[in-house]
PyMOL CGO cylinders between C-alpha atoms (Angstrom):
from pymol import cmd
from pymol.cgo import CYLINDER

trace = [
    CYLINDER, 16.09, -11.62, -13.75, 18.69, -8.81, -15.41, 0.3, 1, 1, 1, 1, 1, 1,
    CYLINDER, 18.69, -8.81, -15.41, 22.25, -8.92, -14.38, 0.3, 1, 1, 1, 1, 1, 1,
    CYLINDER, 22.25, -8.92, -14.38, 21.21, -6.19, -12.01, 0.3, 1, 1, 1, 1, 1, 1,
    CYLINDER, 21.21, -6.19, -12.01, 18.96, -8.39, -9.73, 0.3, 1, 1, 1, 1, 1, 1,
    CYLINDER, 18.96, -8.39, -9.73, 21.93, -10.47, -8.08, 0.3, 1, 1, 1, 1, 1, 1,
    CYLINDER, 21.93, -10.47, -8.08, 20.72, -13.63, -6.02, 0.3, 1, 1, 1, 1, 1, 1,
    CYLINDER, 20.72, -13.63, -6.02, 20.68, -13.09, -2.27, 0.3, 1, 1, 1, 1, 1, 1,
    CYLINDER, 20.68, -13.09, -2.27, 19.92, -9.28, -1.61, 0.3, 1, 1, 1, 1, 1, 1,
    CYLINDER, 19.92, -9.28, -1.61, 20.50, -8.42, 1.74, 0.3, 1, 1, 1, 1, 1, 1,
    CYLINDER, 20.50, -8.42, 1.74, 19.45, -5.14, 1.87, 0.3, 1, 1, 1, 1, 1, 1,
    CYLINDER, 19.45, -5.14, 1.87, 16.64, -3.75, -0.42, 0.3, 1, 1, 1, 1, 1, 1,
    CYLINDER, 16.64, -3.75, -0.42, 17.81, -0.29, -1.68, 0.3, 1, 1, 1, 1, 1, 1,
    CYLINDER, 17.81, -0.29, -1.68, 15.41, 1.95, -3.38, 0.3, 1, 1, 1, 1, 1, 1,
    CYLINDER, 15.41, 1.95, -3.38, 17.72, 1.40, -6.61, 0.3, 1, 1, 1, 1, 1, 1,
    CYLINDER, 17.72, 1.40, -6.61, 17.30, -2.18, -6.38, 0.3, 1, 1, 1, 1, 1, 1,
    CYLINDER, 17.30, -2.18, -6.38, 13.34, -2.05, -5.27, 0.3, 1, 1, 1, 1, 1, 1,
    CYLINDER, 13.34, -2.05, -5.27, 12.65, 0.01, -8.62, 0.3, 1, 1, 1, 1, 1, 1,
    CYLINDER, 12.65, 0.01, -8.62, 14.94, -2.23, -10.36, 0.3, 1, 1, 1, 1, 1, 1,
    CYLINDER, 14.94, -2.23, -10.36, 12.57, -5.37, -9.42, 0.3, 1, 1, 1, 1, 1, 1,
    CYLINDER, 12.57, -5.37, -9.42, 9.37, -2.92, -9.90, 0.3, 1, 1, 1, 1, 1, 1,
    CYLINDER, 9.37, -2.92, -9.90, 10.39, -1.51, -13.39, 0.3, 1, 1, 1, 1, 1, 1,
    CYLINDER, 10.39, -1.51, -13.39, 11.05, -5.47, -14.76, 0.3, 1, 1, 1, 1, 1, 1,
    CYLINDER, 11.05, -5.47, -14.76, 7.50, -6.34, -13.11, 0.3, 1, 1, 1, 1, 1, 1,
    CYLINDER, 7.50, -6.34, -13.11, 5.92, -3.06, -15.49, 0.3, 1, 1, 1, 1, 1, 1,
    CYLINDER, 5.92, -3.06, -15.49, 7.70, -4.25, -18.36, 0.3, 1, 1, 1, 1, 1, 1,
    CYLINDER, 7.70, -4.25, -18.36, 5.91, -7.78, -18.02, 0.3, 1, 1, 1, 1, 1, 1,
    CYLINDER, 5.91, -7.78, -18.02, 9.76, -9.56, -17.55, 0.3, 1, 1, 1, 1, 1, 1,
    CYLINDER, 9.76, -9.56, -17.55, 8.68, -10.86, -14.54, 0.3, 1, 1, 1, 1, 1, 1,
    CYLINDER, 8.68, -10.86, -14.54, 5.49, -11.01, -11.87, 0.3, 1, 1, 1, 1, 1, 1,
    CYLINDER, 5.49, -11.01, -11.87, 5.06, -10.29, -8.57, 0.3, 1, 1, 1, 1, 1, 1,
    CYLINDER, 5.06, -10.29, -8.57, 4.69, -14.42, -7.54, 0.3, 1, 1, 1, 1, 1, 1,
    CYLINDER, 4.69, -14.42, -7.54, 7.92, -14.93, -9.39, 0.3, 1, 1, 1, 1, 1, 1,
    CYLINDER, 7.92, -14.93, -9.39, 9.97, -12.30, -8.08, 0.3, 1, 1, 1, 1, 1, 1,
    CYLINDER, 9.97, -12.30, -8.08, 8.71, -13.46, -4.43, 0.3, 1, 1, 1, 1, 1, 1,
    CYLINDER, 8.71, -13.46, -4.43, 9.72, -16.77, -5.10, 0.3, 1, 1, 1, 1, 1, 1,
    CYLINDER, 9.72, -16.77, -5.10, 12.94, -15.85, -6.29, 0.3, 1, 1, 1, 1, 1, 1,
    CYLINDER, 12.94, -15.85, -6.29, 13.88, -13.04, -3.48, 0.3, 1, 1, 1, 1, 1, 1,
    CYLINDER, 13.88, -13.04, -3.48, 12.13, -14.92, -0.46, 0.3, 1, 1, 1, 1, 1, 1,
    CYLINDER, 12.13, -14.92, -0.46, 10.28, -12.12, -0.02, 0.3, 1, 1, 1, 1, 1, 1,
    CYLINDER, 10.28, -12.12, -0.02, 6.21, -11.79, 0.66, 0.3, 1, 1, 1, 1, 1, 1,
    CYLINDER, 6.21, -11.79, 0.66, 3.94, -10.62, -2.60, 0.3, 1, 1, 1, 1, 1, 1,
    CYLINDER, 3.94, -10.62, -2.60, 2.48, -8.68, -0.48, 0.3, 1, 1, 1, 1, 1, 1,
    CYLINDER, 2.48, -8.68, -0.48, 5.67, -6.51, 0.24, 0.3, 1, 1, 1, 1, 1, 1,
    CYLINDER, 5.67, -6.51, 0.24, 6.42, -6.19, -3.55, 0.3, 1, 1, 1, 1, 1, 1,
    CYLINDER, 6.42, -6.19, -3.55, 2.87, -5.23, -4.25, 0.3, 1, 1, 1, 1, 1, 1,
    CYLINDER, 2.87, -5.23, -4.25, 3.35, -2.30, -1.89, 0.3, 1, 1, 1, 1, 1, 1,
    CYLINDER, 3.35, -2.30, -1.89, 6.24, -0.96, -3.94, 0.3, 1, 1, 1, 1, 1, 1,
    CYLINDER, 6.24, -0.96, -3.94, 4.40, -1.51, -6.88, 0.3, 1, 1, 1, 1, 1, 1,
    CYLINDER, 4.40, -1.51, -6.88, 1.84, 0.88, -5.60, 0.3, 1, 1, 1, 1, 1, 1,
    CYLINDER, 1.84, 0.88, -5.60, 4.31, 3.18, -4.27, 0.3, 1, 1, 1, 1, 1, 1,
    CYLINDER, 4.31, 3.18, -4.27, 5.82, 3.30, -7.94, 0.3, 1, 1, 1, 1, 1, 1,
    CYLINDER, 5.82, 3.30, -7.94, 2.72, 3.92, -9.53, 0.3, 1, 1, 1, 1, 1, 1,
    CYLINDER, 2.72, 3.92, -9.53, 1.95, 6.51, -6.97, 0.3, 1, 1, 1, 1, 1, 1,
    CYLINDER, 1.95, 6.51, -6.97, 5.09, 8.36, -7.21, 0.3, 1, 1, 1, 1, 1, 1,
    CYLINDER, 5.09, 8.36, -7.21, 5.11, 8.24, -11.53, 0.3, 1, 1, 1, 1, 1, 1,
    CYLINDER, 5.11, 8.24, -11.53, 1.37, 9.36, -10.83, 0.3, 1, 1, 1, 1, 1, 1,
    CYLINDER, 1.37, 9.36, -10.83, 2.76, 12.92, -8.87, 0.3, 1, 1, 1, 1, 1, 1,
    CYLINDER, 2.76, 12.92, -8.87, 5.85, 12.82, -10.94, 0.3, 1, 1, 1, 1, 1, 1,
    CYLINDER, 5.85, 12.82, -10.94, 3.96, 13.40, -14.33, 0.3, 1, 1, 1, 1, 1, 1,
    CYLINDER, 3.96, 13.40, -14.33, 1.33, 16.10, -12.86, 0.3, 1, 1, 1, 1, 1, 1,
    CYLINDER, 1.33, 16.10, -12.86, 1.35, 19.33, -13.68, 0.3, 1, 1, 1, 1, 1, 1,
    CYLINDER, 1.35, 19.33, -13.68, 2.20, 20.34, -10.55, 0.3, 1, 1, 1, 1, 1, 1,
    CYLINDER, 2.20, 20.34, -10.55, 3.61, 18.01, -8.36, 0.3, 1, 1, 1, 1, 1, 1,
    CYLINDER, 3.61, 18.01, -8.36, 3.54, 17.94, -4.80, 0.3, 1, 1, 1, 1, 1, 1,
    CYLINDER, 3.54, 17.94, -4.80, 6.01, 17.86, -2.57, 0.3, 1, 1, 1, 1, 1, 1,
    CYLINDER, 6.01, 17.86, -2.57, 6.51, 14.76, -0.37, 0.3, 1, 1, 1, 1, 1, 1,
    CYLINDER, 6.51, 14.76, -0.37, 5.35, 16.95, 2.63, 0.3, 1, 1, 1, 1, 1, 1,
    CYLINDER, 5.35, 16.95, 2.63, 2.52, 16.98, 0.95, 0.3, 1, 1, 1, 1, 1, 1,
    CYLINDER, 2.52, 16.98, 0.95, 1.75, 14.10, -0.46, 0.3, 1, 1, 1, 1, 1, 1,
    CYLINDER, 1.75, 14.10, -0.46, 1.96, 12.12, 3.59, 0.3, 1, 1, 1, 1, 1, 1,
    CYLINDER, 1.96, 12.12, 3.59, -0.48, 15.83, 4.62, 0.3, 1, 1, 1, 1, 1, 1,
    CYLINDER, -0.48, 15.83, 4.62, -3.00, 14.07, 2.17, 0.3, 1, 1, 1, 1, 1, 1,
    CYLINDER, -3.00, 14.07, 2.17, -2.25, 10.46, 3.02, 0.3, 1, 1, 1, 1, 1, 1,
    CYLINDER, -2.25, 10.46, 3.02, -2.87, 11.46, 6.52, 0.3, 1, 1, 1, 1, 1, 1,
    CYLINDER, -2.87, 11.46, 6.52, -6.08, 13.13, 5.58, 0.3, 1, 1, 1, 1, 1, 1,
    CYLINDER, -6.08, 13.13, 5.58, -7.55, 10.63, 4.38, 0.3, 1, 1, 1, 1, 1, 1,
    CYLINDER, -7.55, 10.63, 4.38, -6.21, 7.79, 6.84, 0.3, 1, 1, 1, 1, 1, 1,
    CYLINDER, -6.21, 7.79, 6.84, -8.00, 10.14, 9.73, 0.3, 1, 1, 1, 1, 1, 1,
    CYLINDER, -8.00, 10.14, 9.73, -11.26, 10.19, 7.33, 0.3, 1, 1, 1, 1, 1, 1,
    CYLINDER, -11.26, 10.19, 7.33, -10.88, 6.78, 7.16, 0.3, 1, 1, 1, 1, 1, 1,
    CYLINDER, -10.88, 6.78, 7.16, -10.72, 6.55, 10.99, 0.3, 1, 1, 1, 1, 1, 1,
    CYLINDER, -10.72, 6.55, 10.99, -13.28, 8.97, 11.50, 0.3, 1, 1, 1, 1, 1, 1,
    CYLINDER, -13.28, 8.97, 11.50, -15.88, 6.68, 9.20, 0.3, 1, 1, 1, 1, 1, 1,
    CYLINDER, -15.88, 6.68, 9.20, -15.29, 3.50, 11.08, 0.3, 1, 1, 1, 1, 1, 1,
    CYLINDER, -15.29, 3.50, 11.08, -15.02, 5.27, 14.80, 0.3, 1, 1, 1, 1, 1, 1,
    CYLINDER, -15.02, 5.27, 14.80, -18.53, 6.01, 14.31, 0.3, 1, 1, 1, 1, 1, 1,
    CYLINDER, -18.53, 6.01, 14.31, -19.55, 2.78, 12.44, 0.3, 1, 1, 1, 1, 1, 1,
    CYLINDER, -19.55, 2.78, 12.44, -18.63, 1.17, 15.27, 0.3, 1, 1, 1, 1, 1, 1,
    CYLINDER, -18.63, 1.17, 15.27, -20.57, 3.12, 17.54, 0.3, 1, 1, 1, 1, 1, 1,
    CYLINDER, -20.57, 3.12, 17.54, -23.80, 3.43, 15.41, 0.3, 1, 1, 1, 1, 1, 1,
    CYLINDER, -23.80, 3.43, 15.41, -23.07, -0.94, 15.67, 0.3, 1, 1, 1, 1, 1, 1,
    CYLINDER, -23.07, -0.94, 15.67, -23.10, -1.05, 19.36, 0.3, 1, 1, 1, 1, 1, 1,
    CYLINDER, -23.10, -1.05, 19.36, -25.86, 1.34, 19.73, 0.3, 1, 1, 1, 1, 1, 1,
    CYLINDER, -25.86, 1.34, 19.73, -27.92, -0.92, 17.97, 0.3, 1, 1, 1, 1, 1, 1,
    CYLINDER, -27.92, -0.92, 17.97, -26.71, -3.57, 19.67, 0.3, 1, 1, 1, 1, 1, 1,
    CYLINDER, -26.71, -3.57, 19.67, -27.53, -2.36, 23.14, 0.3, 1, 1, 1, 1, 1, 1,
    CYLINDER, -27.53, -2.36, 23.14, -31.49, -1.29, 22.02, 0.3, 1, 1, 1, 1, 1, 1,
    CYLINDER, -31.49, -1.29, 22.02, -31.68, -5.13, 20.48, 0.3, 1, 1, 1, 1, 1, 1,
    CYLINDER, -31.68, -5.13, 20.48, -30.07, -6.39, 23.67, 0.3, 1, 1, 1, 1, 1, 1,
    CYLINDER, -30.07, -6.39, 23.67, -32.94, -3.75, 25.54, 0.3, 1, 1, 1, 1, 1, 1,
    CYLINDER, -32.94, -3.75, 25.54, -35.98, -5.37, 23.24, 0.3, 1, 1, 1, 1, 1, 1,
    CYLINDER, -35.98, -5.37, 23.24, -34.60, -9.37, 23.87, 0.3, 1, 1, 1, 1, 1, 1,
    CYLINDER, -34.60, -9.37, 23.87, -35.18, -8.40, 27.30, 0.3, 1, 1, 1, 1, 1, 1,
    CYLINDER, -35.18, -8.40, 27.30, -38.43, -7.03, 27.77, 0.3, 1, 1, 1, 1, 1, 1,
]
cmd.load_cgo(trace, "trace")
């Protein structure tokens, strides 16, 4: 780890998590490492990852949006999302209740 990564973080600062991140990128360390080495669940470092890539992603566009606008978007297509499996789920007990109807009969 650089001399920046001290042992024991208490508090993860956005200076520190894109400390971690950028050494990760650069191939000086992985994600199963640094979650060894900061006690902390790959799973959690992943997610900044993403969030890195995400925000270099907006950063290097033409025009870049705004944060506002990037969670508008993220909520867009969370309630897409949503929308798809609300009626999944409904299409699955519909069929359920005519197979339930045929077993009957």
């Amino acid at each position: 780890m650089s001399v920046t990564m001290e042992d024991g973080i208490k508090r993860w600062t956005a200076k520190r998590k894109s400390a971690l991140v950028v050494e990760i990128i650069q191939g000086k360390t992985s994600v199963s490492e640094a979650s060894r080495a900061h006690d902390l669940a790959p799973s959690e470092i992943e997610g900044w990852v993403d969030d890195a890539k995400k925000g270099m992603e907006n950063a290097l566009r033409t025009n870049p949006l705004d944060v506002r606008q990037q969670y508008e978007k993220q909520l867009k297509d969370l309630q897409e999302a949503y929308g798809e499996a609300m009626l999944e789920l409904r299409a699955r007990k519909k069929l359920q209740a005519l197979m339930e109807r045929e077993d009957g009969n």
